[in-house]
N, CA, C and O atoms as a GROMACS GRO file, in nm:
protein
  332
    1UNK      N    1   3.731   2.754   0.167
    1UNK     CA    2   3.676   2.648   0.251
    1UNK      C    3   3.676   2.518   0.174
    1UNK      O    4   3.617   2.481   0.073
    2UNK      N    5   3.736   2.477   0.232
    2UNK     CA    6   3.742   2.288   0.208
    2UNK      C    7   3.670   2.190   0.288
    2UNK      O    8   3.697   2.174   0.407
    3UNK      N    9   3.550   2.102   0.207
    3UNK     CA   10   3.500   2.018   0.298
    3UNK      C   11   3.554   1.881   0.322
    3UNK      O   12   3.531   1.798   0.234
    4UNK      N   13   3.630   1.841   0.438
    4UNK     CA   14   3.680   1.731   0.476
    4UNK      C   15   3.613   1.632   0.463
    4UNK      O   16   3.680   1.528   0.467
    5UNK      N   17   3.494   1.619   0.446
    5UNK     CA   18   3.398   1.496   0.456
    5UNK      C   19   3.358   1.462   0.265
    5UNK      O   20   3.273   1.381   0.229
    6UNK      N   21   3.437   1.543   0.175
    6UNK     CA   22   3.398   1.549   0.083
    6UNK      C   23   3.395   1.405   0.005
    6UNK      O   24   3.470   1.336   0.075
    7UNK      N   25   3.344   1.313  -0.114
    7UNK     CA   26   3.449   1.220  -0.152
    7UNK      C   27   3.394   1.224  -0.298
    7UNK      O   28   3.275   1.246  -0.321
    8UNK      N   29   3.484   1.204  -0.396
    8UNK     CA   30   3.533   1.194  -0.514
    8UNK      C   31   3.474   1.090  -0.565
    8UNK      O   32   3.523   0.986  -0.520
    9UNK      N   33   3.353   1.065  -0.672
    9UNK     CA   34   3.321   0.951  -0.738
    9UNK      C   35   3.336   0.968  -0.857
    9UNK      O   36   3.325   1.078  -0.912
   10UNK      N   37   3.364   0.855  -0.917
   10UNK     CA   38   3.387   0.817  -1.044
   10UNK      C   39   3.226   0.770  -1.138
   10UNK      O   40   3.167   0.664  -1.121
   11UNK      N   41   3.200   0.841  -1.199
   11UNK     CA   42   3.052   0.820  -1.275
   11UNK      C   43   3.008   0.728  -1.354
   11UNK      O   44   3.017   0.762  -1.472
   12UNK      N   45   2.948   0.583  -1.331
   12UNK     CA   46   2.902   0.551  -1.442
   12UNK      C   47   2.756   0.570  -1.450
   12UNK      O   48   2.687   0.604  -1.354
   13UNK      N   49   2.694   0.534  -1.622
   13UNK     CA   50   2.574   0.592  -1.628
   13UNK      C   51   2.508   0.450  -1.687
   13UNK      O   52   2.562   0.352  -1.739
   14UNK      N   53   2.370   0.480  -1.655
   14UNK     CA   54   2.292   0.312  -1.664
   14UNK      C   55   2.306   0.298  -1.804
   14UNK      O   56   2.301   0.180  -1.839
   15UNK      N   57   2.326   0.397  -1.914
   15UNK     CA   58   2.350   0.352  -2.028
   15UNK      C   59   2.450   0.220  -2.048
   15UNK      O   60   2.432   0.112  -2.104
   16UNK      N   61   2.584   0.289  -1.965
   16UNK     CA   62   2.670   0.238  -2.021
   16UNK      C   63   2.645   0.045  -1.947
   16UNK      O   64   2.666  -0.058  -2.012
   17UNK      N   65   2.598   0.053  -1.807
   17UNK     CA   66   2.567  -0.064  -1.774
   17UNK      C   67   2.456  -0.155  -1.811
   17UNK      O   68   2.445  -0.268  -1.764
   18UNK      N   69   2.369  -0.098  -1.903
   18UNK     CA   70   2.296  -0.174  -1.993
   18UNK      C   71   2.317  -0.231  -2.112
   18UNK      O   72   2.242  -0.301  -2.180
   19UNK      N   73   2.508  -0.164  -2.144
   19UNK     CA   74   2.564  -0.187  -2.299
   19UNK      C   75   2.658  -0.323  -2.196
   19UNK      O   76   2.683  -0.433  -2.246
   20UNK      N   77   2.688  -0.294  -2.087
   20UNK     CA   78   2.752  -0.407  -2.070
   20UNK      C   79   2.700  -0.590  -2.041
   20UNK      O   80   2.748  -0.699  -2.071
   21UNK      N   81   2.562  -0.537  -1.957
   21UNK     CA   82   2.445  -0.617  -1.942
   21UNK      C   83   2.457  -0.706  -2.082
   21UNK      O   84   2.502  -0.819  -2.104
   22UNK      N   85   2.410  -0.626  -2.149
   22UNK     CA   86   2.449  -0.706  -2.302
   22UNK      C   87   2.535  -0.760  -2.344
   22UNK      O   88   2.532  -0.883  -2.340
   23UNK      N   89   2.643  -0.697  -2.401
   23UNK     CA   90   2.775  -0.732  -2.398
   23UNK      C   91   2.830  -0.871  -2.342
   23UNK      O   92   2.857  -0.963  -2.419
   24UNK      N   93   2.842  -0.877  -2.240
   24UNK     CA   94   2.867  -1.002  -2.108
   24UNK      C   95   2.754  -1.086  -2.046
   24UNK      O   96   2.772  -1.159  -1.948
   25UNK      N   97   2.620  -1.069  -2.117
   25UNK     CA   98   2.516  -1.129  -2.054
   25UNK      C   99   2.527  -1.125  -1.883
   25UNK      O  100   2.552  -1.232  -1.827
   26UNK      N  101   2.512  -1.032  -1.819
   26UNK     CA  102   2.540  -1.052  -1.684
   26UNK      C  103   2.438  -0.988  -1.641
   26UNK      O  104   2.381  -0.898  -1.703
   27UNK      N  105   2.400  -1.044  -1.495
   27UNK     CA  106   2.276  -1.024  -1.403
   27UNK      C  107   2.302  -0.986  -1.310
   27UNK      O  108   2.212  -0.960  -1.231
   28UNK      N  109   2.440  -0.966  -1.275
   28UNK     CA  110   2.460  -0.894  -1.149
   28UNK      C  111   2.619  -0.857  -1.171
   28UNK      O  112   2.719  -0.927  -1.188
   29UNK      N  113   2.588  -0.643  -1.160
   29UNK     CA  114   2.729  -0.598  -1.163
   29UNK      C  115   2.780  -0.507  -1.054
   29UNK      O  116   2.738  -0.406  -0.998
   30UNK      N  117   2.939  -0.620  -1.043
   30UNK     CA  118   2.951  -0.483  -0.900
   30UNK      C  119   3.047  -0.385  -0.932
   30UNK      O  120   3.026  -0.316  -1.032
   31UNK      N  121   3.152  -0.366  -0.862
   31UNK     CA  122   3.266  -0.283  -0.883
   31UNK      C  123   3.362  -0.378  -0.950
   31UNK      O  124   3.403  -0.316  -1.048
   32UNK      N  125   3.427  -0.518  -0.946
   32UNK     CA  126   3.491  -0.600  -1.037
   32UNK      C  127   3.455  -0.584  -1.159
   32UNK      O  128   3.537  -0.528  -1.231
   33UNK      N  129   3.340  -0.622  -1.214
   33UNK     CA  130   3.275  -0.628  -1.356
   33UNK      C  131   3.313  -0.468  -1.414
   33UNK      O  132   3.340  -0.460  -1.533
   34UNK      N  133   3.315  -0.344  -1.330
   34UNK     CA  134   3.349  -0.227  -1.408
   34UNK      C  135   3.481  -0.225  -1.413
   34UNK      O  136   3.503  -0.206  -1.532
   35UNK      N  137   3.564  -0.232  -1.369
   35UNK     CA  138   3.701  -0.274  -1.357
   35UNK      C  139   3.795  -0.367  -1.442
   35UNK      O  140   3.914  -0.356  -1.470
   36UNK      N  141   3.718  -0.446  -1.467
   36UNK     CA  142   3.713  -0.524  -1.552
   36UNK      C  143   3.664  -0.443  -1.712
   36UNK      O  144   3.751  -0.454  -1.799
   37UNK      N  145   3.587  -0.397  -1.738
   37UNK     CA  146   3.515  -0.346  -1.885
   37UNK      C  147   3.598  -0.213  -1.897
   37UNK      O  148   3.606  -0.168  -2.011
   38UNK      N  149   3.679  -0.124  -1.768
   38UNK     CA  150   3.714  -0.070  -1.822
   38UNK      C  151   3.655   0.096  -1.812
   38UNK      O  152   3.710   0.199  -1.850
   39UNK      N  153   3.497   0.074  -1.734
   39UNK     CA  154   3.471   0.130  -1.711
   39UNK      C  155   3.508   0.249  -1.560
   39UNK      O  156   3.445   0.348  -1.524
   40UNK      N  157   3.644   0.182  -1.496
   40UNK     CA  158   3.638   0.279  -1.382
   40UNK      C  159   3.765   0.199  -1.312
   40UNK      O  160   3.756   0.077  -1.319
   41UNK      N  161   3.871   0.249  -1.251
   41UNK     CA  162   3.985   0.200  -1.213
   41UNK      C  163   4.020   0.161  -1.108
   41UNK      O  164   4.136   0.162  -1.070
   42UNK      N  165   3.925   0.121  -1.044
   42UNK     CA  166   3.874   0.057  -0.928
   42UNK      C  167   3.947   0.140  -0.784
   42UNK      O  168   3.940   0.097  -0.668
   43UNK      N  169   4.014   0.267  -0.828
   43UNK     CA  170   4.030   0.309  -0.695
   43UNK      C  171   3.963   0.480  -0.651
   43UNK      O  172   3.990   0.582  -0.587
   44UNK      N  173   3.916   0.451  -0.692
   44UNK     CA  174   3.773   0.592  -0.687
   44UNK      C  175   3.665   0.506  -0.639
   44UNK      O  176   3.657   0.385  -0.657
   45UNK      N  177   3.594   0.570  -0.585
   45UNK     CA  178   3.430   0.555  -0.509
   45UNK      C  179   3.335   0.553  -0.685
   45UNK      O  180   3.391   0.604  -0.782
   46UNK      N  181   3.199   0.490  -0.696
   46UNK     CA  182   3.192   0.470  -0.773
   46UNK      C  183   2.995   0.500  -0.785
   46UNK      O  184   2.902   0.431  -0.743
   47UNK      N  185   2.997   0.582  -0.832
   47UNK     CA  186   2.861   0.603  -0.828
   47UNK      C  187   2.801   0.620  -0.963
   47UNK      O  188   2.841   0.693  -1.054
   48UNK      N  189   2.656   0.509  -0.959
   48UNK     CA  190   2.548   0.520  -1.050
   48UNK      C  191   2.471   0.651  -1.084
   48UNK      O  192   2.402   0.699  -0.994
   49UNK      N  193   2.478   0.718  -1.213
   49UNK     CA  194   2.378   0.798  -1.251
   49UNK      C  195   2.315   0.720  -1.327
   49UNK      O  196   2.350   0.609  -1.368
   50UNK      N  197   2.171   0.810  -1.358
   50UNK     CA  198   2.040   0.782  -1.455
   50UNK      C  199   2.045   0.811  -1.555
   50UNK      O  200   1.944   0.797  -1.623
   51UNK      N  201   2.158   0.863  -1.611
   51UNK     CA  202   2.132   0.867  -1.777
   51UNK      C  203   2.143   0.725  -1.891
   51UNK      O  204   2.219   0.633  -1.920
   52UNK      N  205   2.062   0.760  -1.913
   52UNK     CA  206   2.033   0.649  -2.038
   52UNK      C  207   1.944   0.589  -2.008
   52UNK      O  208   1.870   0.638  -1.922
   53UNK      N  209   1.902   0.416  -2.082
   53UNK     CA  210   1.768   0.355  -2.051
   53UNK      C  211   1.814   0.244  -1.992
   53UNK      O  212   1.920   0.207  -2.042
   54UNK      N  213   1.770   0.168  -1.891
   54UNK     CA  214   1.796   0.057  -1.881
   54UNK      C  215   1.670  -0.028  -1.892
   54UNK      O  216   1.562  -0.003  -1.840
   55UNK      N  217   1.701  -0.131  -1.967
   55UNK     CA  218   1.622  -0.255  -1.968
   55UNK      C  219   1.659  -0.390  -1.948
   55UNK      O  220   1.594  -0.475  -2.008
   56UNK      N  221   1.746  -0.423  -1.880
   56UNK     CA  222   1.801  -0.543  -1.858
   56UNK      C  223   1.747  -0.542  -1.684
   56UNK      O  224   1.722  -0.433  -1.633
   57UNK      N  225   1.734  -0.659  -1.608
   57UNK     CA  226   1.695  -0.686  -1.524
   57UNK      C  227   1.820  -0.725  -1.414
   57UNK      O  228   1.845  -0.842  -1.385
   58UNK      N  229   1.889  -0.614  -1.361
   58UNK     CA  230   2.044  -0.626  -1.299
   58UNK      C  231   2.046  -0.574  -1.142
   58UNK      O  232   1.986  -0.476  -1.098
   59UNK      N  233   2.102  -0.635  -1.093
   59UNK     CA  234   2.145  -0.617  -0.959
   59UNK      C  235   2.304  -0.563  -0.955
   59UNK      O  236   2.401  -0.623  -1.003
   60UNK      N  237   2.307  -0.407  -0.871
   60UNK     CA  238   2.390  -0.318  -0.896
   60UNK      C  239   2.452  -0.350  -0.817
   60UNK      O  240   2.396  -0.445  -0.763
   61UNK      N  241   2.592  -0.316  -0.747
   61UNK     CA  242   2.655  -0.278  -0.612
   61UNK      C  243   2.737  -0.156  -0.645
   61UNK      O  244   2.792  -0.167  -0.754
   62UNK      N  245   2.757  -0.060  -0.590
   62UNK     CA  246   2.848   0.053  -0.586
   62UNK      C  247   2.814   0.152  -0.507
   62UNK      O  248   2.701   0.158  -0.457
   63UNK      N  249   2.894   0.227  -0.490
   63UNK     CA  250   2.918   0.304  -0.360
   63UNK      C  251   2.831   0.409  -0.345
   63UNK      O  252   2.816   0.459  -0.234
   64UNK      N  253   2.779   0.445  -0.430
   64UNK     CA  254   2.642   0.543  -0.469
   64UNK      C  255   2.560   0.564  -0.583
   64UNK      O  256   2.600   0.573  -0.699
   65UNK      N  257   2.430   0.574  -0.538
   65UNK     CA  258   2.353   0.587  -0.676
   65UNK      C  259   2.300   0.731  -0.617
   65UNK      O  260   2.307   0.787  -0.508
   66UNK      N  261   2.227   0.771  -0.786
   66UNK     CA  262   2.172   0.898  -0.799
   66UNK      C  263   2.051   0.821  -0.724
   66UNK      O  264   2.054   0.709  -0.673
   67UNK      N  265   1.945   0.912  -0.733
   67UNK     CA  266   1.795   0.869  -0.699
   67UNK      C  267   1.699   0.824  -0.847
   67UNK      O  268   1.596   0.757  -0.841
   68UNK      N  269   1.748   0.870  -0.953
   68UNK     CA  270   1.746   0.827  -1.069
   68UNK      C  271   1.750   0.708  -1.076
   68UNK      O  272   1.658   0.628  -1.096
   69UNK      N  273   1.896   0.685  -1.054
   69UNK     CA  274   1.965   0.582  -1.105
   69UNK      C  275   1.908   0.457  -1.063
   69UNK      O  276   1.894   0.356  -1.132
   70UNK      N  277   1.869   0.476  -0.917
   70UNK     CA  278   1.810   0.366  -0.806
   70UNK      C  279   1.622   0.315  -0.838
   70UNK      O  280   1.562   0.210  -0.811
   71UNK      N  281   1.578   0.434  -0.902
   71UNK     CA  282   1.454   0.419  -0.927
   71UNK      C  283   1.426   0.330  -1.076
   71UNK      O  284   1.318   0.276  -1.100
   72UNK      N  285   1.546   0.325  -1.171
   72UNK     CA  286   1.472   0.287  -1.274
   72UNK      C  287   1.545   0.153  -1.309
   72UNK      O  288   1.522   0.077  -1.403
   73UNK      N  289   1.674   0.139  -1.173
   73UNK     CA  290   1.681  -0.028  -1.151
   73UNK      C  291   1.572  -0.109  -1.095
   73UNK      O  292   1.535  -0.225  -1.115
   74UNK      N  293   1.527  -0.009  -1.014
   74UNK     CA  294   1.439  -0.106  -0.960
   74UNK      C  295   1.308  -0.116  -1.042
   74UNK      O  296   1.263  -0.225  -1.075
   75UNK      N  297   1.264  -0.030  -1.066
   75UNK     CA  298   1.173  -0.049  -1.233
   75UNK      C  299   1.151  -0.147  -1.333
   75UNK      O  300   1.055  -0.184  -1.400
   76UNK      N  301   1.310  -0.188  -1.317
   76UNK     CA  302   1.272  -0.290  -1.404
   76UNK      C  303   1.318  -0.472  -1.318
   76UNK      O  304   1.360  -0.581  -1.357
   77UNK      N  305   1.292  -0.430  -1.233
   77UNK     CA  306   1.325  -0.550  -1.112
   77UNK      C  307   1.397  -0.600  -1.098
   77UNK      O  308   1.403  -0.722  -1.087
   78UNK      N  309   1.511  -0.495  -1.090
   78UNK     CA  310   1.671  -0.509  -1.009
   78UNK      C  311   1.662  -0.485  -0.870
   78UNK      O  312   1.575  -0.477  -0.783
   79UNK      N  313   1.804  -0.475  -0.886
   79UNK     CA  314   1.853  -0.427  -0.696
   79UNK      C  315   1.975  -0.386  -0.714
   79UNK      O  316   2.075  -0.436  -0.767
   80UNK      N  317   1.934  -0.212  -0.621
   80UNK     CA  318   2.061  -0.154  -0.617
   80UNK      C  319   2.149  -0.139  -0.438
   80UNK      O  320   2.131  -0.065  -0.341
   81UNK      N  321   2.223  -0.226  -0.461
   81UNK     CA  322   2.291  -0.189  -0.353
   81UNK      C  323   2.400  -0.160  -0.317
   81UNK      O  324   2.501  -0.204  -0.371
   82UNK      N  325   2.399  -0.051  -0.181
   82UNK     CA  326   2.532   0.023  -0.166
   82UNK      C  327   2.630  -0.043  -0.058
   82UNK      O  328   2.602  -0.106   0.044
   83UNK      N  329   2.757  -0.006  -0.115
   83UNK     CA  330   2.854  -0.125  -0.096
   83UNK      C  331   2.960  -0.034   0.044
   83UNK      O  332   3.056  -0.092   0.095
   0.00000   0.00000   0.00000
């Protein structure tokens, strides 16, 4: 059994978008900015997990977050939104 409705994301983790936060001083990252770093090849669906810490204050866009991922952007008074 194959689910047709299935779809394929490509993982990044808030670690790595808190090394970029830094990195690039940036306050708001969408799917360009990962594409850009390298982090993801812009033709996969692209979803936020919660591993790692974030402390930078960032506004997300991508095609899915964990519930993790969404809780500890907004924690630190971001915004995650799905694109």
């Amino acid at each position: 059994f194959k689910n047709i409705n299935h779809k394929e994301y490509f993982p990044v983790n808030l670690s790595a978008l808190q090394k970029l936060a830094e990195e690039k001083n940036l306050t708001k990252i969408g799917i360009a900015e990962l594409v850009e770093a390298g982090l993801t090849n812009g033709k996969k669906l692209v979803k936020i997990l919660g591993e790692g810490e974030l402390k930078a204050k960032i506004d997300v866009e991508a095609n899915a977050f964990s519930k993790t991922a969404e809780e500890a952007i907004k924690a630190v008074g971001g915004n995650a939104t799905k694109i």
